[in-house]
PAZAPA-4460 file (N, C-alpha, C; in steps of 0.05 Angstrom, whole numbers, plus 32768, in hexadecimal, padded with zeros to 4 digits):
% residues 236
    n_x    n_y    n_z   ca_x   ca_y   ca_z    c_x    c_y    c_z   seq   type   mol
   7E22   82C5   8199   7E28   82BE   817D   7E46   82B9   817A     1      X     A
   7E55   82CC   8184   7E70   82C7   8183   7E76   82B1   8193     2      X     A
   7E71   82A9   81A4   7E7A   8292   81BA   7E70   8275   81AE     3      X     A
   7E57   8276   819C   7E50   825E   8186   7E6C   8259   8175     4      X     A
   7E73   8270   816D   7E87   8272   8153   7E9C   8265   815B     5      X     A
   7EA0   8274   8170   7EBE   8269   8182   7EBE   8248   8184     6      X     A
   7EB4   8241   818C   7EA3   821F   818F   7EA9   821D   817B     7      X     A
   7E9E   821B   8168   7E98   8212   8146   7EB7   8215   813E     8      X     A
   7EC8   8226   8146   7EDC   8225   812E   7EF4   8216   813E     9      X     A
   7EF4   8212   815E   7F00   8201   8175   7EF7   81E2   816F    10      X     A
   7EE0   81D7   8168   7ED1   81C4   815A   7EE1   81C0   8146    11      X     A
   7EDC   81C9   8130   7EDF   81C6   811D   7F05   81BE   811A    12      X     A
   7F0A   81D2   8129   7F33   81CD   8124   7F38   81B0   8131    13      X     A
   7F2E   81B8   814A   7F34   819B   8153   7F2E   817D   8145    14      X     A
   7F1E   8182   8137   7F0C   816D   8125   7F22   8164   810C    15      X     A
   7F29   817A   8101   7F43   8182   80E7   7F55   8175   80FA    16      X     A
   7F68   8175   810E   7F7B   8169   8121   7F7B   8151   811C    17      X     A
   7F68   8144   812C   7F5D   812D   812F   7F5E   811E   8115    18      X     A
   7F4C   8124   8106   7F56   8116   80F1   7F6D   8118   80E0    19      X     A
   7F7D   8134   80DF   7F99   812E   80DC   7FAA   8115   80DF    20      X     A
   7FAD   8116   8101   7FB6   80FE   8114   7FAC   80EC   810D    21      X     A
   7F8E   80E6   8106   7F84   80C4   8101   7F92   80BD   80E8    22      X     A
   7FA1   80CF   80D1   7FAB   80C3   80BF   7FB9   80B7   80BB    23      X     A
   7FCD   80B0   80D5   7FE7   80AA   80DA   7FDC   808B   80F5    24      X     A
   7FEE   807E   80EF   7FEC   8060   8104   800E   805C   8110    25      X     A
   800B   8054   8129   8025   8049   812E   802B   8027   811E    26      X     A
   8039   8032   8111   8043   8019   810A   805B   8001   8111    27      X     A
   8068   8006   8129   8074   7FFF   8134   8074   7FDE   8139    28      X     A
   805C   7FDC   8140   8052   7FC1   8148   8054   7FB1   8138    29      X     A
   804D   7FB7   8114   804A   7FA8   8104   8069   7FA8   80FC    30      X     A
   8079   7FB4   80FD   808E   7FB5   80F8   80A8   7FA3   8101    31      X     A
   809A   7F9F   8123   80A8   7F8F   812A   8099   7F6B   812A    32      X     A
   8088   7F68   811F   807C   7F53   8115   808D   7F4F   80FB    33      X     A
   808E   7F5E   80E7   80A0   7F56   80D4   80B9   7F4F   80DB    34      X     A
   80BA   7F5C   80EB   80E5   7F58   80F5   80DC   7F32   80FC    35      X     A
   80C6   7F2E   8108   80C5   7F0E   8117   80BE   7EFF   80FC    36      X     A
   80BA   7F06   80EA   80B3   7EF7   80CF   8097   7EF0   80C9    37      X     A
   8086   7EFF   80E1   805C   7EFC   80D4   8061   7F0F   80C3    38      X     A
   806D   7F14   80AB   8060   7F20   8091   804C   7F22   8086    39      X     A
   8043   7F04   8085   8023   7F02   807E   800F   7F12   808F    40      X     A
   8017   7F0A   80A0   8005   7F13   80BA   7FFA   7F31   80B4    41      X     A
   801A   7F40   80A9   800B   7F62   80AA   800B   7F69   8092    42      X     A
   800F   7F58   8082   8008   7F63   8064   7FEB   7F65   8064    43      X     A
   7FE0   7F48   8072   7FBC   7F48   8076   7FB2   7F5D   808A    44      X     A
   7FC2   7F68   809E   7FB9   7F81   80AC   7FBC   7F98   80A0    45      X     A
   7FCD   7F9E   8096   7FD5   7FB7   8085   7FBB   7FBF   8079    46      X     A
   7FAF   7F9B   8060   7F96   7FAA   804F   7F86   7FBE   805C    47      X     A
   7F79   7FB4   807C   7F65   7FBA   8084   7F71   7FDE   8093    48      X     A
   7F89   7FDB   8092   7F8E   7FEE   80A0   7F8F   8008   8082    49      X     A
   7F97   8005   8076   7F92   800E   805C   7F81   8024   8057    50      X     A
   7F68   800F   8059   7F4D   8023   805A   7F45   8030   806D    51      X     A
   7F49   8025   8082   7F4A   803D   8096   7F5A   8052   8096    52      X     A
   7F77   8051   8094   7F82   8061   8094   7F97   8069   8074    53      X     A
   7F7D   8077   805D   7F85   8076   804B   7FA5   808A   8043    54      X     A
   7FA6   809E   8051   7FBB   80AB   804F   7FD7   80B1   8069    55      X     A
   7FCE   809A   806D   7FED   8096   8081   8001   8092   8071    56      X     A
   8018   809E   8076   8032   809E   8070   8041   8089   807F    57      X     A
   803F   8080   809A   804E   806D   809A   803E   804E   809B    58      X     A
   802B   8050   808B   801A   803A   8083   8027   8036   8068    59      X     A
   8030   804A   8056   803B   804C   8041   8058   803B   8044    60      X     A
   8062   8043   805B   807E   8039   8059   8080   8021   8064    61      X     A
   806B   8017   8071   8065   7FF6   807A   8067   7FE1   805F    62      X     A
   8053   7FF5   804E   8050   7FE9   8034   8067   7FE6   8027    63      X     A
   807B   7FFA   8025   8099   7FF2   8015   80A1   7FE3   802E    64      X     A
   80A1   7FD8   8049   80AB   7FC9   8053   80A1   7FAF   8045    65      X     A
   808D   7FB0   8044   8087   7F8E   8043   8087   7F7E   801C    66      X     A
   8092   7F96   8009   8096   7F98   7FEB   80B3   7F83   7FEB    67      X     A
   80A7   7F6F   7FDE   80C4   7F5F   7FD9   80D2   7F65   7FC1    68      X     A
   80C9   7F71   7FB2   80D7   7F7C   7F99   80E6   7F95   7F98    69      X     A
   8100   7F8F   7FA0   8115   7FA8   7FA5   8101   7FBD   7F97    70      X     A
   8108   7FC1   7F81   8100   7FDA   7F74   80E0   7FE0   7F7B    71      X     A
   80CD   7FD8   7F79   80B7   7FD4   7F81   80B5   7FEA   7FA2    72      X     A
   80B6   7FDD   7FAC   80D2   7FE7   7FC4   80D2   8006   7FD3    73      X     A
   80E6   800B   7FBB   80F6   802B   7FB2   80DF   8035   7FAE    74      X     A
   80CC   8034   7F96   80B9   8041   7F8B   809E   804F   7FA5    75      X     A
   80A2   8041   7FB5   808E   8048   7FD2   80A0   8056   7FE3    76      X     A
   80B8   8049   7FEA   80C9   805C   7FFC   80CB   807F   7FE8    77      X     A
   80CE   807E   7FCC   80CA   8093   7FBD   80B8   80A4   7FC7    78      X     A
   80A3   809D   7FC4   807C   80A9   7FC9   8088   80B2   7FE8    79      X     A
   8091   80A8   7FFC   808A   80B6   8018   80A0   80C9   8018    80      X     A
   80B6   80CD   800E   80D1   80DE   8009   80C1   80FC   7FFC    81      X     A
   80B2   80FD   7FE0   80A4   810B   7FD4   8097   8117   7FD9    82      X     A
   8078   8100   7FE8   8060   8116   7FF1   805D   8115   8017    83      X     A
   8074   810A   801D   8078   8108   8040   8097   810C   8048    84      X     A
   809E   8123   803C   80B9   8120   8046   80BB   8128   8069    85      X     A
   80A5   8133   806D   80B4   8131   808F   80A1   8120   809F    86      X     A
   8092   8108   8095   808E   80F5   80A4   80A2   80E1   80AD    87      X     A
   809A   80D4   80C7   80A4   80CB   80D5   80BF   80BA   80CE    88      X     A
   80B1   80AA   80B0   80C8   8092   80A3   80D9   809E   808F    89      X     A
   80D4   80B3   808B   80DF   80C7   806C   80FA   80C0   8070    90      X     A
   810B   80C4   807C   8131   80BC   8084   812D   8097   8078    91      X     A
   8118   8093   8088   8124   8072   808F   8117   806F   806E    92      X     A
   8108   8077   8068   8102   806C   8041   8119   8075   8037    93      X     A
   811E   8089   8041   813D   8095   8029   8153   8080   8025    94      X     A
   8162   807B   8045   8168   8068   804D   8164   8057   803A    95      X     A
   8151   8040   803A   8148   8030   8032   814C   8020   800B    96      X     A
   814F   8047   7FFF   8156   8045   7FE7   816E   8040   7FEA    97      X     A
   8177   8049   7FFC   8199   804D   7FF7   819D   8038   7FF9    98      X     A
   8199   8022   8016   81A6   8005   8014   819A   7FFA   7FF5    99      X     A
   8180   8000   7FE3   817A   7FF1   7FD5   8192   7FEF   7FBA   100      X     A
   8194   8007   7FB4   81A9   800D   7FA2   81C3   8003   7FAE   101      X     A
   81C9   800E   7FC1   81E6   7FFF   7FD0   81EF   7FDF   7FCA   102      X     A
   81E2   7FCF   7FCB   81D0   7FB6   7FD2   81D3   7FA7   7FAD   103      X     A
   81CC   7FBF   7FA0   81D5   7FAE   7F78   81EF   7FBE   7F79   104      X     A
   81F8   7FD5   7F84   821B   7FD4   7F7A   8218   7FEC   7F6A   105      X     A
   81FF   7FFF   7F6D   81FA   8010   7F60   8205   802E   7F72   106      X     A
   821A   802C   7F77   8226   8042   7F8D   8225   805B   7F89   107      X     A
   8226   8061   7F6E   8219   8087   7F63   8207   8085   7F77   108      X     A
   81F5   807A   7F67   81D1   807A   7F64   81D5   8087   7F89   109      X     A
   81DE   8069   7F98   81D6   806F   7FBC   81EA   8088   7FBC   110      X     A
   81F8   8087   7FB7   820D   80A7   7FC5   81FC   80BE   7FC4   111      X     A
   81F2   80BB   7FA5   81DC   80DC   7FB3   81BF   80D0   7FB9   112      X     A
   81BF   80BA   7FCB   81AA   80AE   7FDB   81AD   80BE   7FF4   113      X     A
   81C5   80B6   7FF9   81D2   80B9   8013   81D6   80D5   8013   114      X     A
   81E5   80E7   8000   81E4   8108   7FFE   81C8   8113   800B   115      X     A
   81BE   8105   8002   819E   8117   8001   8192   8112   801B   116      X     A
   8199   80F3   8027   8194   80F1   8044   819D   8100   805D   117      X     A
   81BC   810B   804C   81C3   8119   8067   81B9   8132   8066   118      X     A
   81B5   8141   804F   81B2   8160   8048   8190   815E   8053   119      X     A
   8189   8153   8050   8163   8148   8057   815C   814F   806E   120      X     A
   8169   8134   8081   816B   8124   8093   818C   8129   80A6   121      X     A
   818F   8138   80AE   81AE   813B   80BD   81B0   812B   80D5   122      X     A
   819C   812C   80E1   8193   811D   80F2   818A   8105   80FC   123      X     A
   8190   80F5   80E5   8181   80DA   80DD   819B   80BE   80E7   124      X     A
   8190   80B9   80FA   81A4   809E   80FD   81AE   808B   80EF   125      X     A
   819B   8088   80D7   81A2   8078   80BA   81C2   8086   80B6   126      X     A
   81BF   809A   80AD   81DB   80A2   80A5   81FB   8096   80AC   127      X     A
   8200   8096   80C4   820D   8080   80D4   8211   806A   80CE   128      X     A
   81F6   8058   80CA   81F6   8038   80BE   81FB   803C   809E   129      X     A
   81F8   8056   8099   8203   8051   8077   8223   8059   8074   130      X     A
   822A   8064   8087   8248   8067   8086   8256   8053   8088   131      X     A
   824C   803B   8097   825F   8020   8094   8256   8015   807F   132      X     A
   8246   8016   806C   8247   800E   804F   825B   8019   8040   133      X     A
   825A   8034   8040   8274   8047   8031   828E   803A   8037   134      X     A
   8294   8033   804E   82A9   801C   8055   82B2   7FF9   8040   135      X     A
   8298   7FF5   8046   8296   7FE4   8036   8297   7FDB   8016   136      X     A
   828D   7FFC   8011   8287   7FF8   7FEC   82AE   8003   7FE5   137      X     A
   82BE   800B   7FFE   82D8   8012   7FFA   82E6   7FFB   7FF6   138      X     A
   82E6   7FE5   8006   82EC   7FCC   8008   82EA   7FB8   7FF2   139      X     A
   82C9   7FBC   7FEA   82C7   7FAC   7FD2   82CB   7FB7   7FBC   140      X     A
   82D7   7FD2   7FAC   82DD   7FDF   7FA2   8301   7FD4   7FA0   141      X     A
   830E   7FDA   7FB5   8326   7FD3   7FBA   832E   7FB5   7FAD   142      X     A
   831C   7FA1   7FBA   8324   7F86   7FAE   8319   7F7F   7F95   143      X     A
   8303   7F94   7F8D   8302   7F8D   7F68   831A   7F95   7F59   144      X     A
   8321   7FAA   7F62   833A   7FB8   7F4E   835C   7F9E   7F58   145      X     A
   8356   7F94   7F6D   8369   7F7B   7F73   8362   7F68   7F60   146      X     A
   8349   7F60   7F58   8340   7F4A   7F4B   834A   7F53   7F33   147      X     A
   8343   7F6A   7F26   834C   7F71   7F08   8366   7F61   7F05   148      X     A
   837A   7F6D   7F1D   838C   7F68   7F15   839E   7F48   7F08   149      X     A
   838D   7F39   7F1F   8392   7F20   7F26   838A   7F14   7F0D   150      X     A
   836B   7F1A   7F01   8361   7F15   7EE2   8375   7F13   7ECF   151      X     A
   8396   7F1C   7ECC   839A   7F1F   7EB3   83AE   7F0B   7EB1   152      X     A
   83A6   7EF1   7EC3   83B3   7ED3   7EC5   839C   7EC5   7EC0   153      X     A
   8385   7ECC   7EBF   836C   7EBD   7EBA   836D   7EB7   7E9F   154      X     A
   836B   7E95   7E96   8360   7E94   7E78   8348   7EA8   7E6E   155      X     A
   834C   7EA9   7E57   8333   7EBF   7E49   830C   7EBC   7E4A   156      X     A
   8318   7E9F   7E46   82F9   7E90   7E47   82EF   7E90   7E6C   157      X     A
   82F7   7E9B   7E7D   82EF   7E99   7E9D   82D6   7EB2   7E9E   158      X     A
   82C0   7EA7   7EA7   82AE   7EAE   7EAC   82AE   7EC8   7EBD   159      X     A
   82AE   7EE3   7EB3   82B2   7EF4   7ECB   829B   7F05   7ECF   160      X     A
   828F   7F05   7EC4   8277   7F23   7EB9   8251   7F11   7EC1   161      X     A
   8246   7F1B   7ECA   8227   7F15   7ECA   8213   7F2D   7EC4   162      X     A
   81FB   7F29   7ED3   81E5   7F3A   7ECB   81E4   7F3C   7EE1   163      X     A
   81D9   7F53   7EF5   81CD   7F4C   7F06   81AC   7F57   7F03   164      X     A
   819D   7F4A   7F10   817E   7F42   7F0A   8170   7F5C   7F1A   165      X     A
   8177   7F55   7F2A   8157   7F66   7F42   8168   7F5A   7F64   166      X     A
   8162   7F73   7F73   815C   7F62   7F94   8149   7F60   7FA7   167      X     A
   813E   7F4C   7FA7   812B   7F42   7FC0   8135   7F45   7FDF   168      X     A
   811E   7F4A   7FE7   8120   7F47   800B   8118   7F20   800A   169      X     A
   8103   7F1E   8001   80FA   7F06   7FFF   8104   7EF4   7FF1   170      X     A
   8113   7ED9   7FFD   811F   7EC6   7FED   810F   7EBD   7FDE   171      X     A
   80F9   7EBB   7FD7   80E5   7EAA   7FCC   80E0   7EBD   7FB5   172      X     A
   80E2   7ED7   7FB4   80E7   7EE4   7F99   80F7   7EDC   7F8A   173      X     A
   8112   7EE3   7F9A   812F   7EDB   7F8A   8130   7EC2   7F83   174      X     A
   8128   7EAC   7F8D   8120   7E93   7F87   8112   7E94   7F6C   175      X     A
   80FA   7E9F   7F6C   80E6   7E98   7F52   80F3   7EA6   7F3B   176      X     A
   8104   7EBB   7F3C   810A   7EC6   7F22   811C   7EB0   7F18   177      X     A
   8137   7EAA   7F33   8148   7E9D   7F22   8147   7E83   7F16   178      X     A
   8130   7E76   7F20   8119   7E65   7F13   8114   7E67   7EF3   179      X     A
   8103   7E7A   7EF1   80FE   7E7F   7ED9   8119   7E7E   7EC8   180      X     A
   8128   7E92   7ED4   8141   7E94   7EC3   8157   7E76   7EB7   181      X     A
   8156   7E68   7ECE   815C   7E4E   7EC7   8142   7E39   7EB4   182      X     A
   812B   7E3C   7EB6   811A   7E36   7EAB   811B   7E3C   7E8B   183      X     A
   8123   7E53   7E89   812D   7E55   7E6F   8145   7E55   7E5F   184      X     A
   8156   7E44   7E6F   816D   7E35   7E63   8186   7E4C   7E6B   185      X     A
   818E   7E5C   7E7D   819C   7E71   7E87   81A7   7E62   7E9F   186      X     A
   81C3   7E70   7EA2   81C3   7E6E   7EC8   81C1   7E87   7ED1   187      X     A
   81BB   7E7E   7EED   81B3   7E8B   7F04   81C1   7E8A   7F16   188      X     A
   81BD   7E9D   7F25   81D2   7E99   7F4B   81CD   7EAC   7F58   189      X     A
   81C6   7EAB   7F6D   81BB   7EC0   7F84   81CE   7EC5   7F9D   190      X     A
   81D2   7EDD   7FA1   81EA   7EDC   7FB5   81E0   7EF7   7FC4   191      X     A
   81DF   7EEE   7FE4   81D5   7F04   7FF7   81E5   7F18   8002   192      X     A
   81DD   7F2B   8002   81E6   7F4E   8001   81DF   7F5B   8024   193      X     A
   81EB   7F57   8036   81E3   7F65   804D   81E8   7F80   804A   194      X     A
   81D4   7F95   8051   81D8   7FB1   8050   81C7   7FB4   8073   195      X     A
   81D7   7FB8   807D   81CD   7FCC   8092   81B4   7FB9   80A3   196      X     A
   81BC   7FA1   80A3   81AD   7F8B   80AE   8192   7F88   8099   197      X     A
   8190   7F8C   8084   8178   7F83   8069   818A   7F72   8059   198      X     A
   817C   7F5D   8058   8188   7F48   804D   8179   7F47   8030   199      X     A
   8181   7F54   8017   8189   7F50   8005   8188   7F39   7FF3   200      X     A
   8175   7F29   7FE0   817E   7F0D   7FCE   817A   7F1B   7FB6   201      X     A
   8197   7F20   7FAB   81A7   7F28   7F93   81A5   7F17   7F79   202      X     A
   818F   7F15   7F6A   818D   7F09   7F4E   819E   7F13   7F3C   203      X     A
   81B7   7EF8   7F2F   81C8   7EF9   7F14   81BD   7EEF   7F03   204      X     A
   81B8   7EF4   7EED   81BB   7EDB   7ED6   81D6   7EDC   7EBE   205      X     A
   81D3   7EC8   7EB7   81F0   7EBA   7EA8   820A   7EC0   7EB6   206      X     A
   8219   7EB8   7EA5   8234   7EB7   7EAC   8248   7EC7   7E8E   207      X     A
   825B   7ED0   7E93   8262   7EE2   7E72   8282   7EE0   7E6D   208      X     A
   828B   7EDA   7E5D   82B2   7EDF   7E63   82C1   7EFB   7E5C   209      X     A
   82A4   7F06   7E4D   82AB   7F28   7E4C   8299   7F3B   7E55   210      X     A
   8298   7F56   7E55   828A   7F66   7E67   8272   7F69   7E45   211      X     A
   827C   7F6E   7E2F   8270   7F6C   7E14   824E   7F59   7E12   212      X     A
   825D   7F3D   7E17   8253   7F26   7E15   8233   7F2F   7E24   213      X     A
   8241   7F36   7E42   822B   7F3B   7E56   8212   7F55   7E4D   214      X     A
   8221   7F6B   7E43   8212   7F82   7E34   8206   7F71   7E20   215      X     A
   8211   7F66   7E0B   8201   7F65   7DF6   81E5   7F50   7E01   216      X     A
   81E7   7F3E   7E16   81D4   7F35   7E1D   81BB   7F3F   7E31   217      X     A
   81C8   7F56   7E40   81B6   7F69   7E4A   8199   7F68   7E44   218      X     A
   8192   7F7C   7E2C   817C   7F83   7E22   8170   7F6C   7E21   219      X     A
   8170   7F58   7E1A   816A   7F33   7E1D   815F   7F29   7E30   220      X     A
   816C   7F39   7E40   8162   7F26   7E58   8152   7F3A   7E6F   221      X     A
   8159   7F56   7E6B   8140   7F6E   7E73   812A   7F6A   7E67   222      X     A
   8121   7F63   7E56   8108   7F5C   7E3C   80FF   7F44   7E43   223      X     A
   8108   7F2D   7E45   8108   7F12   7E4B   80FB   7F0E   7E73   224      X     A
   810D   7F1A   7E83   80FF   7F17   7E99   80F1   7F30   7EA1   225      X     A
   80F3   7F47   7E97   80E1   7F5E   7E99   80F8   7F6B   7EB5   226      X     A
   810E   7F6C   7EB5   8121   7F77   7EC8   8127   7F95   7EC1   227      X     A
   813A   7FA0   7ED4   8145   7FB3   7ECA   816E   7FAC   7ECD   228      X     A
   8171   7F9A   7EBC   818A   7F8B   7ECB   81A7   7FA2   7EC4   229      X     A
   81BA   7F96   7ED7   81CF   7FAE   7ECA   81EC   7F94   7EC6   230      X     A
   8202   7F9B   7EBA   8212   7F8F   7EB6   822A   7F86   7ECD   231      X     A
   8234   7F71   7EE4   8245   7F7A   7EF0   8262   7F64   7EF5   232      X     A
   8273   7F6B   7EF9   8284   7F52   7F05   827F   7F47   7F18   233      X     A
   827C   7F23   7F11   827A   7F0B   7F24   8292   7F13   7F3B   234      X     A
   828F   7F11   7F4D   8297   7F0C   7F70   82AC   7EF8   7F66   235      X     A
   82C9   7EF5   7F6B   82DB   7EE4   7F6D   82DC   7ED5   7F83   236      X     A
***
């Protein structure tokens, strides 16, 4: 009787294991298919992989791989940070917010991206590739406050101030919004953002000669294209 039991509950654990492990897929493969540009290819594998493997975590983070809508994005790298923080991608989703925020100029927001990555994650190689951004946001920080200065030879009416929109991985996003946006009698301009080898298409709309001008049209144009836009200075 006891030696049935023993069986039964050696059975049974092993069984609990097993399917533990089946919840999880290497995703490596599909990963580096995206790096070659079959996107399609594994967005159509993903479905099927889906249902098979309804609670994989880094099936989860395939999914914010292949999300062309920055924010869209974030909201999945979110979910595996939350209810998978020590799966396999948990750093590289963190990561991932941070270039996203990094990426609109939102440098709070990533700094305690990046805080949280190292206190998390100490160990995480991301960290490193985000330190030559901190370089960078010093640099472009440096030559805005040069530009201020240079501004106060600029006639009044010079266009300095925009919106910025949203950022895509996918040009064909950033494409269609600033579409619309020109479609409805606005300008537009898209200008690409490298973070950490993710290439970034940075939606503006309008153009403003005060930082005012640009606020008061904000709410207008968050309502209008359904964004979450924030106010910033045009690039000299």
């Amino acid at each position: 009787m006891k030696k049935s039991l023993s069986i039964f509950l050696a059975s049974f654990l092993l069984l609990m294991l097993s399917q533990s492990f089946a919840q999880e897929v290497d995703i490596i493969p599909y990963l580096k298919k995206v790096e070659q540009g079959n996107i399609e290819e594994v967005k159509s594998e993903l479905l099927n992989l889906k249902v098979d493997y309804p609670k994989s975590s880094n099936l989860l983070f395939l999914e914010a791989v292949l999300t062309e809508n920055g924010q869209d994005a974030v909201t999945l790298y979110q979910k595996i940070i939350d209810n998978y923080p020590k799966s396999r991608y948990a750093d590289a989703a963190l990561y991932r917010i941070y270039s996203y925020y990094f990426a609109l100029g939102l440098y709070n927001t990533a700094d305690k991206q990046l805080e949280r990555l190292k206190k998390e994650y100490p160990e995480s190689p991301y960290i490193k590739m985000a330190d030559v951004n901190i370089v960078k946001k010093d640099d472009e920080e440096t030559s805005s406050q040069t530009g201020n200065v240079k501004q106060q030879n600029i006639p009044e009416k010079e266009l300095a101030y925009t919106i910025q929109a949203g950022a895509f991985t996918n040009s064909a996003n950033a494409s269609g919004l600033k579409k619309d946006v020109e479609s409805a009698g606005m300008v537009s301009f898209i200008k690409e953002k490298n973070v950490a080898g993710t290439v970034f298409n940075v939606v503006y709309i309008g153009k403003f000669a005060s930082r005012k001008e640009a606020e008061d049209f904000l709410p207008i144009a968050n309502t209008r294209f359904k964004i979450n836009g924030r106010v910033t200075e045009i690039n000299q």
